[in-house]
mmCIF file of the C-alpha atoms, coordinates in Angstrom:
data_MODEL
# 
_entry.id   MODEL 
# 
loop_
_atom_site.group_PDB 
_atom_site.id 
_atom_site.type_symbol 
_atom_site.label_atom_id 
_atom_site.label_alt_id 
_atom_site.label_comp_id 
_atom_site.label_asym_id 
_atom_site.label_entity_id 
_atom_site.label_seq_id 
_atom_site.pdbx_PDB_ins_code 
_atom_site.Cartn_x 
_atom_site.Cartn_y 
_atom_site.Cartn_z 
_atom_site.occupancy 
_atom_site.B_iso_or_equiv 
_atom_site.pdbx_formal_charge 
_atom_site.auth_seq_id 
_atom_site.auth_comp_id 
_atom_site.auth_asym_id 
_atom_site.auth_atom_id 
_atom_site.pdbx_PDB_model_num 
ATOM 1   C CA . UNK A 1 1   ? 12.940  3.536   -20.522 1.00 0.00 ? 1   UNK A CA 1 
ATOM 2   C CA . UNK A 1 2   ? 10.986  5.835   -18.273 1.00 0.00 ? 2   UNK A CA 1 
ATOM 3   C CA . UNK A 1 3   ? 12.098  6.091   -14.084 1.00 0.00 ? 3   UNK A CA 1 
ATOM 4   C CA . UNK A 1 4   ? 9.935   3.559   -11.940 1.00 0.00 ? 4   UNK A CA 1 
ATOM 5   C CA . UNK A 1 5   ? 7.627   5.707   -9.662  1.00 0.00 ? 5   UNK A CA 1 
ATOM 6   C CA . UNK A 1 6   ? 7.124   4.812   -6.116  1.00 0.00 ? 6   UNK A CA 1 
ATOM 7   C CA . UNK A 1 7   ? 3.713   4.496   -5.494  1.00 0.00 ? 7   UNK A CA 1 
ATOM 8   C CA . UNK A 1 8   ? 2.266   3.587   -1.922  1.00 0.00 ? 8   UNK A CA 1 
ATOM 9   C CA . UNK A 1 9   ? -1.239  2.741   -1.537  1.00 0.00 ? 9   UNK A CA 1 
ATOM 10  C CA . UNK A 1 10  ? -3.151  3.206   2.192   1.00 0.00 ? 10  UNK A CA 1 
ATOM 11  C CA . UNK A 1 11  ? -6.569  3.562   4.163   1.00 0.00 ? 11  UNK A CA 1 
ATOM 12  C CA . UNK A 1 12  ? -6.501  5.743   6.781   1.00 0.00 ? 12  UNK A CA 1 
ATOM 13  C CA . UNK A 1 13  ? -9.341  7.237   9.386   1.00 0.00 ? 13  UNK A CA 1 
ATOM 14  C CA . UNK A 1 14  ? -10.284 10.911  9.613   1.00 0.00 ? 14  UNK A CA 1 
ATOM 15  C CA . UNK A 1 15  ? -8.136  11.397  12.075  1.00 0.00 ? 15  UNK A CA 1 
ATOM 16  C CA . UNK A 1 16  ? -5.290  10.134  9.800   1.00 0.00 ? 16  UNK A CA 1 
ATOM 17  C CA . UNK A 1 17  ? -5.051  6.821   11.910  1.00 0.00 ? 17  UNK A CA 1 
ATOM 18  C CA . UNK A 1 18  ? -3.531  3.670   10.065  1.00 0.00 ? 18  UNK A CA 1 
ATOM 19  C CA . UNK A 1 19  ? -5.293  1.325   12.539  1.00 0.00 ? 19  UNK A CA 1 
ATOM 20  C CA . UNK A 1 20  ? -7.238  2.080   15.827  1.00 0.00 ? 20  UNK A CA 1 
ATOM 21  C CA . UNK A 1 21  ? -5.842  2.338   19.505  1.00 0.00 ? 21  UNK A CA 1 
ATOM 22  C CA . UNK A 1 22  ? -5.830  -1.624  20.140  1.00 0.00 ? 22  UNK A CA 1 
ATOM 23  C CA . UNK A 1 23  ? -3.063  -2.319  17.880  1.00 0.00 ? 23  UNK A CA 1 
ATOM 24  C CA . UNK A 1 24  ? -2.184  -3.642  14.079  1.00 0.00 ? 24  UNK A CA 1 
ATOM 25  C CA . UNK A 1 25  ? -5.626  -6.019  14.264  1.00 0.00 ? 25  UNK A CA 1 
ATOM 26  C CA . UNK A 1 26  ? -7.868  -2.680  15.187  1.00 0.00 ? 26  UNK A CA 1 
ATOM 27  C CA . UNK A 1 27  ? -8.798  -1.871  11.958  1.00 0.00 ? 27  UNK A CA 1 
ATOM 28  C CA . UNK A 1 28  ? -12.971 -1.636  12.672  1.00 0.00 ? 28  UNK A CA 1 
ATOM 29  C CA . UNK A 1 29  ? -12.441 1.807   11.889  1.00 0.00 ? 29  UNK A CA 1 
ATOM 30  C CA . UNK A 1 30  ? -11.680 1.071   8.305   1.00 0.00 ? 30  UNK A CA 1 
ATOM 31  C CA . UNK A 1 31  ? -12.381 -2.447  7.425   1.00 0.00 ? 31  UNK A CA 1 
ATOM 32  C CA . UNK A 1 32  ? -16.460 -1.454  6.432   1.00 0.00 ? 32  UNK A CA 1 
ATOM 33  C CA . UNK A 1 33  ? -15.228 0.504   4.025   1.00 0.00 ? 33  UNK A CA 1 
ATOM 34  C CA . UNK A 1 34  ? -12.562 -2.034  2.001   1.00 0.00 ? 34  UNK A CA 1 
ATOM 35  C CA . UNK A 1 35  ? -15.637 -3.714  0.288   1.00 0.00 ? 35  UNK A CA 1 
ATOM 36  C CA . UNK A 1 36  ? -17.484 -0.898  -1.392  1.00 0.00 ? 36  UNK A CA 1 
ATOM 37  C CA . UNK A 1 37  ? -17.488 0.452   -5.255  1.00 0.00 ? 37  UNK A CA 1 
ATOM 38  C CA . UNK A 1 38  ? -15.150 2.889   -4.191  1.00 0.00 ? 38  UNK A CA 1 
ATOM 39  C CA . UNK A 1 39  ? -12.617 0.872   -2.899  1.00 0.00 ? 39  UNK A CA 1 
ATOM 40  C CA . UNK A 1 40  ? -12.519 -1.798  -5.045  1.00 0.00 ? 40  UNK A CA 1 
ATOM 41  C CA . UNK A 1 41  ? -12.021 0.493   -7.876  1.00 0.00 ? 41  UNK A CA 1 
ATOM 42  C CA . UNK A 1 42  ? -8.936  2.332   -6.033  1.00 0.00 ? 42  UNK A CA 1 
ATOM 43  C CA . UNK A 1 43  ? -7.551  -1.115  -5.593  1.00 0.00 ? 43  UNK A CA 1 
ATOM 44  C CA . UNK A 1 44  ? -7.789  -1.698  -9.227  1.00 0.00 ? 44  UNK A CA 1 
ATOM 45  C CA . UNK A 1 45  ? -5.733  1.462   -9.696  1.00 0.00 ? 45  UNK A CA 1 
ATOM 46  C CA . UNK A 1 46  ? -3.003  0.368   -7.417  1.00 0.00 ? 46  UNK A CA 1 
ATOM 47  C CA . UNK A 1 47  ? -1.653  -2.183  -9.241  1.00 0.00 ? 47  UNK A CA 1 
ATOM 48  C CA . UNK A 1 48  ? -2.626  -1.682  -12.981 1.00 0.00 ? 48  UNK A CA 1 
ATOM 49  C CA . UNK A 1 49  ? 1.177   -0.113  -13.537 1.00 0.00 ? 49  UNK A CA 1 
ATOM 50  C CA . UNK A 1 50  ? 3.439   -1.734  -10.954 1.00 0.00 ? 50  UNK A CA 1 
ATOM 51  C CA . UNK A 1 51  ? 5.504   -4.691  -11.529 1.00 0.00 ? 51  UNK A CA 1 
ATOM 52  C CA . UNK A 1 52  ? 7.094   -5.095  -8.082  1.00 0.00 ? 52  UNK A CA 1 
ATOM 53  C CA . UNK A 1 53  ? 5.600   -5.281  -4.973  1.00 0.00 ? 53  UNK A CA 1 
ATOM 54  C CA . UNK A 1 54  ? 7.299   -3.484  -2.005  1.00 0.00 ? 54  UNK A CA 1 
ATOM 55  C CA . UNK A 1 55  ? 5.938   -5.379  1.756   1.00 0.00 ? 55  UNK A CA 1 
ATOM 56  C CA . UNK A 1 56  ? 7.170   -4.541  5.145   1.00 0.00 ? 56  UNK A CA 1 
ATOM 57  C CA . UNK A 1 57  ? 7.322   -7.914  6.891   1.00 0.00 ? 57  UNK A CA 1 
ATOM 58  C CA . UNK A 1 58  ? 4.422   -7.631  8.657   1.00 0.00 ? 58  UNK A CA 1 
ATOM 59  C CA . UNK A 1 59  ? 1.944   -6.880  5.557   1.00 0.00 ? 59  UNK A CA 1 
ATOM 60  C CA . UNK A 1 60  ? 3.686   -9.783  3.725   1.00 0.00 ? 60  UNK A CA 1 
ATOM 61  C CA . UNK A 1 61  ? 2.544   -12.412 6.525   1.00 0.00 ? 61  UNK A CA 1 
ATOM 62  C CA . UNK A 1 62  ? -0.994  -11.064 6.625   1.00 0.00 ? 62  UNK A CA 1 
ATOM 63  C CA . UNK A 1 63  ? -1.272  -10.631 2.962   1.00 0.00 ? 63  UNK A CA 1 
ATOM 64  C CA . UNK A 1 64  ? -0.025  -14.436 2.488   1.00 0.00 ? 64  UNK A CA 1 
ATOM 65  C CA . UNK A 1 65  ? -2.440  -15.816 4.730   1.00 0.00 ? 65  UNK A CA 1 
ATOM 66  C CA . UNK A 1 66  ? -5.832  -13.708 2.734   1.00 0.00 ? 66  UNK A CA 1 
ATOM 67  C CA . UNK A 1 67  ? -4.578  -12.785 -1.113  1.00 0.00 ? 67  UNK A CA 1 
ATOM 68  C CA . UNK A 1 68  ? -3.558  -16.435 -2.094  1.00 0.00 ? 68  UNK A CA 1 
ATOM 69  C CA . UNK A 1 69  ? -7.284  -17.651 -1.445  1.00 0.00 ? 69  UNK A CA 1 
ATOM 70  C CA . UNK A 1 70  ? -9.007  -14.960 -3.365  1.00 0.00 ? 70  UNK A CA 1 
ATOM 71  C CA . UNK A 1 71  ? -6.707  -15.507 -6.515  1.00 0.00 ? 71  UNK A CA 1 
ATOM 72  C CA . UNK A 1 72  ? -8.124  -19.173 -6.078  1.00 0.00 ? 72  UNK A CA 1 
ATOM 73  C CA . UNK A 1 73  ? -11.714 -18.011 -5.879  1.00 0.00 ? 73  UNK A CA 1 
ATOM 74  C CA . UNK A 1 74  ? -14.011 -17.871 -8.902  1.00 0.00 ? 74  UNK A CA 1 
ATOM 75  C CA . UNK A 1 75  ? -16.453 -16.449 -7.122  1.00 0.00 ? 75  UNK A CA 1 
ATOM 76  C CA . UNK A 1 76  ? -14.630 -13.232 -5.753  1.00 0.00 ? 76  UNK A CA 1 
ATOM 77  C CA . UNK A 1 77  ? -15.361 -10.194 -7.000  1.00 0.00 ? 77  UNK A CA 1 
ATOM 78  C CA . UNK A 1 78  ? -13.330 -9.429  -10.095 1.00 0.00 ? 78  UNK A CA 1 
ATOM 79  C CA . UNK A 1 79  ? -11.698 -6.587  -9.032  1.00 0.00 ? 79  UNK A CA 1 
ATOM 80  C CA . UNK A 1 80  ? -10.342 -8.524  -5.675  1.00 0.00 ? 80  UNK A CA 1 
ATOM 81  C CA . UNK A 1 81  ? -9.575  -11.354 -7.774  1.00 0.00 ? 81  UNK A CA 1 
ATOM 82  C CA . UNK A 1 82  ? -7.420  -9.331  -10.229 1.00 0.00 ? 82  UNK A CA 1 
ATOM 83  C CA . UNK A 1 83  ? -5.339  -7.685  -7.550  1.00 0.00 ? 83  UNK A CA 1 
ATOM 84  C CA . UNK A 1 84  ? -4.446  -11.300 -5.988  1.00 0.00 ? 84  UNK A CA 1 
ATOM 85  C CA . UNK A 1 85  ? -3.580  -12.953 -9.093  1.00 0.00 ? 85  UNK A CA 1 
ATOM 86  C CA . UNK A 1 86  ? -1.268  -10.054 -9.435  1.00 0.00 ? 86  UNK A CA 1 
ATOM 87  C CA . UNK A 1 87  ? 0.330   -10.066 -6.088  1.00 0.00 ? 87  UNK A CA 1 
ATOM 88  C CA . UNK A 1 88  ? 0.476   -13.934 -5.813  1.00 0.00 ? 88  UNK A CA 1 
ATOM 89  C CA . UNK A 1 89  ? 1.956   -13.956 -9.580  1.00 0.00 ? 89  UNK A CA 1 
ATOM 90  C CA . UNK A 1 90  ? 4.816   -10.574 -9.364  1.00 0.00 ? 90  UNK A CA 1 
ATOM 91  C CA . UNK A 1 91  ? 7.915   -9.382  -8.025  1.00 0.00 ? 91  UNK A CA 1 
ATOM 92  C CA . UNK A 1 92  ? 7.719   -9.300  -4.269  1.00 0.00 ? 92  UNK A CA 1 
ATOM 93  C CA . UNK A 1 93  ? 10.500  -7.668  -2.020  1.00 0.00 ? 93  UNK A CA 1 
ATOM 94  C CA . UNK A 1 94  ? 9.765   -8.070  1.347   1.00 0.00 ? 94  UNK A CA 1 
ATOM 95  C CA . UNK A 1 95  ? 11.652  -5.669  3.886   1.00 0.00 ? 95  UNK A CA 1 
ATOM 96  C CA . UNK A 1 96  ? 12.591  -8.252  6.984   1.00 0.00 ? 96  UNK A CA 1 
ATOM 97  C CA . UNK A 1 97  ? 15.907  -8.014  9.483   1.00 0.00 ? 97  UNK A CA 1 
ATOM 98  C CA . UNK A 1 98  ? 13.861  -11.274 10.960  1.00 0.00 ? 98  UNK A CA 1 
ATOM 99  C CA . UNK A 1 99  ? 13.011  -13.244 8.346   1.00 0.00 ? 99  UNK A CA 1 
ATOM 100 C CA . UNK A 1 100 ? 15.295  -16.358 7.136   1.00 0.00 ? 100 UNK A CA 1 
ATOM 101 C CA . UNK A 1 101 ? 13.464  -17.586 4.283   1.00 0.00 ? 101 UNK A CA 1 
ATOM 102 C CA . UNK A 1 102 ? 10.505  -16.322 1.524   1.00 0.00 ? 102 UNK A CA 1 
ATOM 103 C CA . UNK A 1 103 ? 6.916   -16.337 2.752   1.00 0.00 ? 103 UNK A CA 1 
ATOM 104 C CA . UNK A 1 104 ? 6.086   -16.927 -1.216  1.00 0.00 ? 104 UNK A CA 1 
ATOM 105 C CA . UNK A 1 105 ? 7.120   -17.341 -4.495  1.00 0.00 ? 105 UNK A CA 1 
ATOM 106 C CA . UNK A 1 106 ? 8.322   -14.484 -6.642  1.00 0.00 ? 106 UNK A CA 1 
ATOM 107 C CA . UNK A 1 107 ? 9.545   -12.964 -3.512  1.00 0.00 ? 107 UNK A CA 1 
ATOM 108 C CA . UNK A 1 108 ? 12.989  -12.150 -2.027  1.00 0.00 ? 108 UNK A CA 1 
ATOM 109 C CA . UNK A 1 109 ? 13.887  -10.911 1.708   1.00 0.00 ? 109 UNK A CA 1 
ATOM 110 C CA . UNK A 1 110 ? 16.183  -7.820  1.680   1.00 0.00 ? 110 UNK A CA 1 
ATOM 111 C CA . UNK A 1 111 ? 17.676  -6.320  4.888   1.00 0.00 ? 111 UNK A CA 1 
ATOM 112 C CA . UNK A 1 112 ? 18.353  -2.833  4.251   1.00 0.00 ? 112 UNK A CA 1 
ATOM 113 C CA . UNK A 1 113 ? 16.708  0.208   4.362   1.00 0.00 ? 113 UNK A CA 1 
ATOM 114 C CA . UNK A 1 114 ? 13.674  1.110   2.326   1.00 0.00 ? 114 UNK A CA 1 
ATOM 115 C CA . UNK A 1 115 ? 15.577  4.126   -0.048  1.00 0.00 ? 115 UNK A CA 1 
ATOM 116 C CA . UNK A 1 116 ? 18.685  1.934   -0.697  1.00 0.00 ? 116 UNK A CA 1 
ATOM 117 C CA . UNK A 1 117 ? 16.030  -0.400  -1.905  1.00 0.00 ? 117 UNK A CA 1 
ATOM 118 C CA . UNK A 1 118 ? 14.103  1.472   -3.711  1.00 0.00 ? 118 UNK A CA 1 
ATOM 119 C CA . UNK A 1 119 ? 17.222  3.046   -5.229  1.00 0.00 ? 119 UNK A CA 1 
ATOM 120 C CA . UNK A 1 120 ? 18.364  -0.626  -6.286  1.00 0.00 ? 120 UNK A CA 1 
ATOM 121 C CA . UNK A 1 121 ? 14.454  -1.539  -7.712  1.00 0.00 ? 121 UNK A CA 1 
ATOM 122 C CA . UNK A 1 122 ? 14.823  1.926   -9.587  1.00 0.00 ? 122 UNK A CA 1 
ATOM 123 C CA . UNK A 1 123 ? 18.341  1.150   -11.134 1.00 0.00 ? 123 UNK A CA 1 
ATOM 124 C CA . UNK A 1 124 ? 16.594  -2.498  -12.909 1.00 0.00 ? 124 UNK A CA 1 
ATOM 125 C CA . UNK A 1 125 ? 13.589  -2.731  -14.126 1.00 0.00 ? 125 UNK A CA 1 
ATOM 126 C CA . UNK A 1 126 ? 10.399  -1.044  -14.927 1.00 0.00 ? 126 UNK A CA 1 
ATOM 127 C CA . UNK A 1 127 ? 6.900   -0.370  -13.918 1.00 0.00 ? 127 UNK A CA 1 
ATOM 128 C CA . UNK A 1 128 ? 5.510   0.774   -11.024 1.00 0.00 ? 128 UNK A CA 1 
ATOM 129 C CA . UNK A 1 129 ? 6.870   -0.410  -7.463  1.00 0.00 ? 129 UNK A CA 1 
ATOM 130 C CA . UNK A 1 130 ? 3.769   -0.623  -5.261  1.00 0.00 ? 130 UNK A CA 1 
ATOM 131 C CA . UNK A 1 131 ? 3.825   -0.288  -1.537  1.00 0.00 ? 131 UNK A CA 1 
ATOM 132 C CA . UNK A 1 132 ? 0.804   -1.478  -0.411  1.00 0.00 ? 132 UNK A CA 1 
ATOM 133 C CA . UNK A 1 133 ? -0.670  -1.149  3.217   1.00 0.00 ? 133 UNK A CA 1 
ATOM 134 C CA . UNK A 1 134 ? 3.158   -1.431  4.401   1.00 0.00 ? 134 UNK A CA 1 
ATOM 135 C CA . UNK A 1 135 ? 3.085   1.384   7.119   1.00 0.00 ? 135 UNK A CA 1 
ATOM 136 C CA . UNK A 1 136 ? 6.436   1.428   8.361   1.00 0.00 ? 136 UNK A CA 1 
ATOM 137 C CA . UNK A 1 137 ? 7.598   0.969   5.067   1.00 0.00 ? 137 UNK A CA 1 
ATOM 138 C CA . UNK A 1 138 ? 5.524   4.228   3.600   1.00 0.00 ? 138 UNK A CA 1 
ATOM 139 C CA . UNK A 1 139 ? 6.412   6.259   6.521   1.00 0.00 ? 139 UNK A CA 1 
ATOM 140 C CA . UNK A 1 140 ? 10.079  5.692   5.958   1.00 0.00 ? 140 UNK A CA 1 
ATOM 141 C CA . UNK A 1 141 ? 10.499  6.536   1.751   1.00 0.00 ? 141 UNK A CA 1 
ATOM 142 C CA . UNK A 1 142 ? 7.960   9.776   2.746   1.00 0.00 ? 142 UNK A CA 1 
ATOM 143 C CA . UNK A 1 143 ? 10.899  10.649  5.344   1.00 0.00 ? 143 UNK A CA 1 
ATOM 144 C CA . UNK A 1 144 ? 12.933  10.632  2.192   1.00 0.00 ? 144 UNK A CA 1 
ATOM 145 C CA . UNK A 1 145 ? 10.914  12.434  -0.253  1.00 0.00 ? 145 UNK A CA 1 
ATOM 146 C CA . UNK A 1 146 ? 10.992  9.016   -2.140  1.00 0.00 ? 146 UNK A CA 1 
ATOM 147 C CA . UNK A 1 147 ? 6.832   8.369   -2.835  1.00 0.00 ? 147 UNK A CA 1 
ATOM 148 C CA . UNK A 1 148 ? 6.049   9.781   -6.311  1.00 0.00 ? 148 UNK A CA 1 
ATOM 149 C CA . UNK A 1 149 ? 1.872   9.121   -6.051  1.00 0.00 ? 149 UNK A CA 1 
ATOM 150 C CA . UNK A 1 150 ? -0.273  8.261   -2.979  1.00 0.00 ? 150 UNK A CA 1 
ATOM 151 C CA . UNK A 1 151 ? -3.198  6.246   -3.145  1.00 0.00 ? 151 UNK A CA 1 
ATOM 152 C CA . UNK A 1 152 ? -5.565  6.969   -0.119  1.00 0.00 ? 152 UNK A CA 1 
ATOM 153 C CA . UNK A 1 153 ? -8.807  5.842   1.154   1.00 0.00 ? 153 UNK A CA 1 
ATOM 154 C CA . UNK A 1 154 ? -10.061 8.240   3.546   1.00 0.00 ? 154 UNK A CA 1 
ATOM 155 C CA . UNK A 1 155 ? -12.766 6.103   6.204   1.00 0.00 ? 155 UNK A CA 1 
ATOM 156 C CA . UNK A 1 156 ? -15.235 8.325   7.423   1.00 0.00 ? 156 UNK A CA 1 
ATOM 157 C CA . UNK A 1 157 ? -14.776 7.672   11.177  1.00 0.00 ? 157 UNK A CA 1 
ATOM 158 C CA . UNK A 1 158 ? -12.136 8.962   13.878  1.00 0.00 ? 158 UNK A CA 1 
ATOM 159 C CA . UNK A 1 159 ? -10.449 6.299   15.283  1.00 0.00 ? 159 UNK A CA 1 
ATOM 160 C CA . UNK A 1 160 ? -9.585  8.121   18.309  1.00 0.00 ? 160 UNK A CA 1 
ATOM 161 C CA . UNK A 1 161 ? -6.041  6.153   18.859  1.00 0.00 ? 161 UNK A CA 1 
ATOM 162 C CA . UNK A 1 162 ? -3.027  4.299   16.633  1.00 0.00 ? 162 UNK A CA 1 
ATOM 163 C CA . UNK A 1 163 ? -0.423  5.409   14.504  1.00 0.00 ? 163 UNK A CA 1 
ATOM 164 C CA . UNK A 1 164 ? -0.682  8.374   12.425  1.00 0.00 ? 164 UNK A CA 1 
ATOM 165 C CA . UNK A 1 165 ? 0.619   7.898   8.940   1.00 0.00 ? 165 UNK A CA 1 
ATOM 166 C CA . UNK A 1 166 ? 1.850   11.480  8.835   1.00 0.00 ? 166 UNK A CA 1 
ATOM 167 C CA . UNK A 1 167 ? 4.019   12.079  11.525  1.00 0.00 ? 167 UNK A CA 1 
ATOM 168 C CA . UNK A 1 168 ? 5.791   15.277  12.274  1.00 0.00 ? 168 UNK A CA 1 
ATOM 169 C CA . UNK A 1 169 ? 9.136   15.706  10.997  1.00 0.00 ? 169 UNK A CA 1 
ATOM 170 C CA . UNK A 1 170 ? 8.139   14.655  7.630   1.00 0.00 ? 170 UNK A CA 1 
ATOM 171 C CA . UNK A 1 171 ? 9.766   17.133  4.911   1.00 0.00 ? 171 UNK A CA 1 
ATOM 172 C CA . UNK A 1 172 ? 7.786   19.472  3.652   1.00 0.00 ? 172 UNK A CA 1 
ATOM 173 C CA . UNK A 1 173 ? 6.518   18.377  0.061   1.00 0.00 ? 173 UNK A CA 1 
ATOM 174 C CA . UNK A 1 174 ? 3.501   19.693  -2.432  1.00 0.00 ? 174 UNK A CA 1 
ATOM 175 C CA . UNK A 1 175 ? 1.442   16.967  -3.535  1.00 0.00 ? 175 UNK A CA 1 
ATOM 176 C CA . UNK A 1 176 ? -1.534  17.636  -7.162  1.00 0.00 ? 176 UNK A CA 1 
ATOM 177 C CA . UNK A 1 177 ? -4.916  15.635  -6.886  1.00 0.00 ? 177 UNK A CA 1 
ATOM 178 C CA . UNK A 1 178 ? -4.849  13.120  -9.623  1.00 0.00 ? 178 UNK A CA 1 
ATOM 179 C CA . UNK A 1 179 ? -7.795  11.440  -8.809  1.00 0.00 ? 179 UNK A CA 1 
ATOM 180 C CA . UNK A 1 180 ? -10.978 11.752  -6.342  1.00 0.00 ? 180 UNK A CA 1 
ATOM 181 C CA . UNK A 1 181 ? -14.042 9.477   -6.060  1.00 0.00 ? 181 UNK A CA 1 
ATOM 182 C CA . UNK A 1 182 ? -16.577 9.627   -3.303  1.00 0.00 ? 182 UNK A CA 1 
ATOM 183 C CA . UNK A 1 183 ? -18.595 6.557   -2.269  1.00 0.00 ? 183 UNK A CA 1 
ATOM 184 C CA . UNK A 1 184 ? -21.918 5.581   -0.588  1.00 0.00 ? 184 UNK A CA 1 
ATOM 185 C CA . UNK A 1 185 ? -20.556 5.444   2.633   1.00 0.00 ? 185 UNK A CA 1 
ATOM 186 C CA . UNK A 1 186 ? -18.530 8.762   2.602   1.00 0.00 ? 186 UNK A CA 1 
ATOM 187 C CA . UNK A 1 187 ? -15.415 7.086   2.076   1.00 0.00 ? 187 UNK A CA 1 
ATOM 188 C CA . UNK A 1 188 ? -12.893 8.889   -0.307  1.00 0.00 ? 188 UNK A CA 1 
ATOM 189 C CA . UNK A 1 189 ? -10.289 7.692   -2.984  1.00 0.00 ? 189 UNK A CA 1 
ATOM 190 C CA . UNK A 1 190 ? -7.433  10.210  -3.223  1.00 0.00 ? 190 UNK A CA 1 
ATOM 191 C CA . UNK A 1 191 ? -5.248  9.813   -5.694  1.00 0.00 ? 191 UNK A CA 1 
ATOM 192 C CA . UNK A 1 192 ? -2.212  12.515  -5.316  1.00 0.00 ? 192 UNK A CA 1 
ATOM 193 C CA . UNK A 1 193 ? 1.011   12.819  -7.083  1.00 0.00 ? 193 UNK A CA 1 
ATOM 194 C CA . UNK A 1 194 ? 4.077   14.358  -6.282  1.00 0.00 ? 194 UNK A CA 1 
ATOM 195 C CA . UNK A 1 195 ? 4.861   17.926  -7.553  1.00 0.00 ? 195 UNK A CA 1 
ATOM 196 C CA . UNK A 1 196 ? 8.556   17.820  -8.088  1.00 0.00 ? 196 UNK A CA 1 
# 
């Protein structure tokens, strides 16, 4: 049995925003991008090796009120379609100290912190564990050197406000392009894996 990697998986401006200045539903600055070549073929690389899904609360509400749909949808694209079906059908663990009770199926609500987590998912089971689009939970296993491959889309406009996905304070840690596709509209899909 190989070790699970951690992989996290996030679109972020060229300022290295994670949404723009007017909150989580600012994301103008990176939504025209989501729907290109470029990112639909990222998002098929997210989740053709993980098994588990790893949500922040937040993510896991806005992801159960779009994904479910497009699983439904015949007439999606195939790529979006394939990443739904996947979510909707694996492993989710959903980080909450709120929540009483699972948004979905397949899913369980753990209050603890994302590296004793992660340490637990590691211990049992295989395949990739995918943090998708979970900011708070990213930011938190980079604090602890925990992400083993990072799957960015790079939107070519500066948002000019919001969270930073790289705060300072993070350790310092070398990183190897695995990956790097350019598209129409100058966005970018990074692929980079830990050098350890």
């Amino acid at each position: 049995m190989t070790e699970r990697r951690v992989t996290a998986n996030l679109a972020l401006t060229l300022d290295g925003r994670c949404h723009g200045p007017e909150g989580p539903g600012d994301m103008s600055a990176i939504i025209p991008y989501m729907t290109t070549e470029t990112a639909r073929n990222q998002m098929s690389r997210i989740w053709a090796n993980a098994t588990t899904a790893l949500l922040g609360r937040r993510s896991a509400e806005g992801f159960l009120g779009f994904w479910p749909a497009v699983a439904a949808d015949e007439n999606a694209d195939p790529r979006d379609r394939g990443y739904a079906k996947w979510l909707v059908d694996t492993e989710k663990v959903v980080l909450s100290s709120t929540l009483a009770e699972s948004p979905w199926e397949r899913t369980r609500i753990v209050n603890a912190p994302a590296a004793e987590v992660v340490a637990s998912l590691k211990a049992d089971g295989e395949g990739d564990i995918l943090v998708n689009s979970s900011v708070s939970v990213i930011k938190a296993l980079l604090a602890e050197d925990l992400v083993d491959r990072l799957y960015l889309t790079i939107c070519p406009q500066i948002a000019g406000g919001g969270p930073r996905l790289f705060d300072d304070g993070l350790p310092g840690t070398k990183w190897t392009v695995a990956y790097q596709e350019t598209g129409d509209l100058g966005e970018v899909a990074l692929v980079y894996d830990r050098v350890r």
